[in-house]
BASEDO-15624 format. One record per residue (C-alpha): x, y, z; residue number from 0; residue in three letters. Coordinates in steps of 0.02 Angstrom, whole numbers. Each point is the difference from the previous one (the first is absolute). Layout:
      u      v      w num residu
      X      Y      Z NUM    ALA
...
***
This chain:
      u      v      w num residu
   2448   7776  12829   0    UNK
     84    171    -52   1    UNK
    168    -62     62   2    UNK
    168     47    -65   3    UNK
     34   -171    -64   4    UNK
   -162     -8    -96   5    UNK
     11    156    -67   6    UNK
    174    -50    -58   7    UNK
    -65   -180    -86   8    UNK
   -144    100    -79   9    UNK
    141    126    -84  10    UNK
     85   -157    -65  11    UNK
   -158    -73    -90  12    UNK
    -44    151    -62  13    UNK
    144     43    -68  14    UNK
     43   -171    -58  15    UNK
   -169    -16    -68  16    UNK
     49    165   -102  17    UNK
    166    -74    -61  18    UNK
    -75   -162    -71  19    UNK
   -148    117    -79  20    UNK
    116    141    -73  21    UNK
     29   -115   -172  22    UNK
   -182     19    -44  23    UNK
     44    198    -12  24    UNK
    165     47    -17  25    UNK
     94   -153    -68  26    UNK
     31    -77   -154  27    UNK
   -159    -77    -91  28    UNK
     67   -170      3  29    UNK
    -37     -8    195  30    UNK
   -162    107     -3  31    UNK
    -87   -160     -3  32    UNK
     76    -73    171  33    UNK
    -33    182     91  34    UNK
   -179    -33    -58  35    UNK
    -28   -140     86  36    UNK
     39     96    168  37    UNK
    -86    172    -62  38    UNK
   -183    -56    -78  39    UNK
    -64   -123    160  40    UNK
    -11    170    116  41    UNK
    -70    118   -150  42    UNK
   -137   -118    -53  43    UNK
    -60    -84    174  44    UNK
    -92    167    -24  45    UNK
   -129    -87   -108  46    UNK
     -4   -131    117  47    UNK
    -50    119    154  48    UNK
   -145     76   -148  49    UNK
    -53   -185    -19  50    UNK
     -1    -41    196  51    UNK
   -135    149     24  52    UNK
    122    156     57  53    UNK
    -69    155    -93  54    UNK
     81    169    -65  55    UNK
    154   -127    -47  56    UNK
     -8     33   -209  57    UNK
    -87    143   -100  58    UNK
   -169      8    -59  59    UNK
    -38   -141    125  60    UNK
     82   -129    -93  61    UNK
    -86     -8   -179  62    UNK
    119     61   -135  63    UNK
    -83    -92   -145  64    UNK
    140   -124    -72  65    UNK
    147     97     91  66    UNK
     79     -6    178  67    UNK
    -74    144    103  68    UNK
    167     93     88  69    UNK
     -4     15    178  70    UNK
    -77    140     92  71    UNK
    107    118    131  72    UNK
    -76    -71    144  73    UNK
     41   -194    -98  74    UNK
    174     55    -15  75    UNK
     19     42    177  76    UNK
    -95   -169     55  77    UNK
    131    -80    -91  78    UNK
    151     81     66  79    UNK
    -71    -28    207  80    UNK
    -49   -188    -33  81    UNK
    166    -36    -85  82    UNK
     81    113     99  83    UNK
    -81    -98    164  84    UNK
     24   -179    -95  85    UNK
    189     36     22  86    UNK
     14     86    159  87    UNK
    -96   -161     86  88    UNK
    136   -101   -111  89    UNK
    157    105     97  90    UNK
   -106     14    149  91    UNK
    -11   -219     21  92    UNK
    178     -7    -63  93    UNK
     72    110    152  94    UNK
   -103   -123    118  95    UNK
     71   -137   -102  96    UNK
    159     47     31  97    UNK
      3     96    184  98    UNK
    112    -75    101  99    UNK
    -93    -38    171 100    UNK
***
């Protein structure tokens, strides 16, 4: 599980994942859209989680009148393990994948 070839595929998705992402930031605003469509799944499954039930995800439980409510501390750190998880299962089934037996 905590192998040095997962641990290496995991560094690659991340930091591909960061790559294809870094338009939506720091490029030029013609590809802002296309980093977008890697950058807004992760931050708003966060509502999604509020919707399936999980509490302490958004402030003032939720109810913000007509606006989004922003995530709490403890929503922001949800996000970053289940992502963070999401991917390392992805490197984790790509070393077994490719292992050589």
């Amino acid at each position: 599980m905590l192998r040095p070839r997962t641990l290496k595929i995991l560094a690659v998705l991340l930091t591909a994942y960061a790559l294809l992402a870094a338009p939506a930031y720091v490029g030029p605003s013609y590809l802002e859209e296309l980093g977008s469509y890697l950058v807004m799944p992760p931050l708003l499954s966060i509502y999604l989680f509020h919707h399936l039930g999980v509490p302490g995800l958004l402030e003032h439980k939720g109810q913000c009148g007509w606006g989004m409510c922003a995530p709490t501390a403890f929503g922001w750190a949800f996000l970053i393990v289940f992502w963070l998880g999401i991917a390392w299962l992805a490197a984790w089934g790509l070393a077994r994948l490719t292992a050589r037996r």
